[in-house]
N, C-alpha and C positions, 0 to 999 in steps of 0.2 A: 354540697351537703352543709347544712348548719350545724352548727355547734350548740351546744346547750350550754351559756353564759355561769361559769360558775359564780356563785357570792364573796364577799370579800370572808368573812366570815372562814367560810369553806376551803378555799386557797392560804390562810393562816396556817388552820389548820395541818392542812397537806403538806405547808414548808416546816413546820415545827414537827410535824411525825417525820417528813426523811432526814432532820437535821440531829433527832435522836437516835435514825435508825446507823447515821453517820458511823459512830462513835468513836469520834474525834473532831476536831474544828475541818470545818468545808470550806469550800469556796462557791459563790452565787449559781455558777454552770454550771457546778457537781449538784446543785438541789436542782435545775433546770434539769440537765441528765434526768435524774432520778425520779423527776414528775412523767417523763414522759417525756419533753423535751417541748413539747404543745404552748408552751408559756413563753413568753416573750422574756429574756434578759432582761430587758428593765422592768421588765413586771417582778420575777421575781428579785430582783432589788430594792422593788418601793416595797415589796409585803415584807421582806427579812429587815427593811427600816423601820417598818412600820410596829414591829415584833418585835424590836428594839426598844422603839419610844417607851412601847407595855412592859417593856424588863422583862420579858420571857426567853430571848436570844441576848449573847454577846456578840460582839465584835474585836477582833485582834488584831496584832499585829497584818501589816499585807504580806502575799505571797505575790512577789511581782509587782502585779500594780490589782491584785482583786484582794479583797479584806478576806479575815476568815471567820467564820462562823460559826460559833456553837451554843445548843439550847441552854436554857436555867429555868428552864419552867416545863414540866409535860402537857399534854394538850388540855387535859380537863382543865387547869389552872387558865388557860387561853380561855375555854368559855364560863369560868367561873367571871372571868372579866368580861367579856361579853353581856351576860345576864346582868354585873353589878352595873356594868354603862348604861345599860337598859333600865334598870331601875333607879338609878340615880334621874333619869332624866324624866322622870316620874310624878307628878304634884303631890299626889295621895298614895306614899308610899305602903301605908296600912293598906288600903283597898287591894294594891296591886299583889302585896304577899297574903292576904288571906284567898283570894282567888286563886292565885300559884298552889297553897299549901289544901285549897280545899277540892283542886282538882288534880289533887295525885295519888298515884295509886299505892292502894296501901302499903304494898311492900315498899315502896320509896316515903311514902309517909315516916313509916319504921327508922328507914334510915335516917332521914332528918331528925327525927328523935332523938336517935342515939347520938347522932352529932352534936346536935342541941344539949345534949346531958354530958357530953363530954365536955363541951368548950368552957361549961362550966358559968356559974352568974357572974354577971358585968362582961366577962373574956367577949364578947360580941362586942361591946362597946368602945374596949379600948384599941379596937383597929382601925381609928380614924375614920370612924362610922360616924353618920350624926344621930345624935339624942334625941330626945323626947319630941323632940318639934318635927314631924317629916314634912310638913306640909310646906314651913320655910316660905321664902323671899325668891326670885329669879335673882339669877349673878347678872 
């Protein structure tokens, strides 16, 4: 039988919800366990590194010789990063958000409003956002 290849995206995901649903620091084979067991060890080792790199998991002291793990971020914050990677890597970052913003549906429109009205003027800007220029230079 085949398998249907999950995305990396997807497998994030997965390990940051059973690392919540923990609650308290794990160990790799306890989130391995708890997917199912389907996932390779070092698989889920490179994605709880990887969840790392993004500041969404810690890492602790070891228990033996495996690290332990607990989240700092819930999953939405995982693909709020997601979309920003995605958008950063964007030329015309105006074209890319009025297409986002003009193909959503109302009721989520709503809510980005009220987000927008909350974060308040400038508050967008000073999260290490870039300014006025999106169009910018390649690194």
């Amino acid at each position: 039988m085949v398998r249907a290849r999950r995305g990396q995206g997807e497998l994030e995901g997965q390990v940051l919800g059973a690392l919540r649903e923990a609650g308290g620091p794990v160990t790799a084979a306890w989130v391995q366990e708890r997917l199912g067991g389907d996932l390779a060890y070092t698989t889920v080792v490179t994605i709880l590194t990887r969840l790392l790199a993004k500041d969404v998991v810690a890492r602790e002291q070891r228990q033996g010789r495996a690290f332990l793990w607990t989240p700092t971020a819930d999953v939405a914050r995982l693909a709020a990063l997601r979309m920003r990677r995605l958008l950063d890597g964007e030329r015309d970052r105006e074209a890319v958000l009025a297409s986002f913003v003009t193909d959503l549906p109302p009721g989520d429109e709503q809510v980005l409003r009220a987000l927008l009205e909350t974060a308040g003027p400038g508050r967008a800007n000073s999260r290490n956002t870039p300014h006025a220029d999106h169009g910018g230079t390649e690194d």
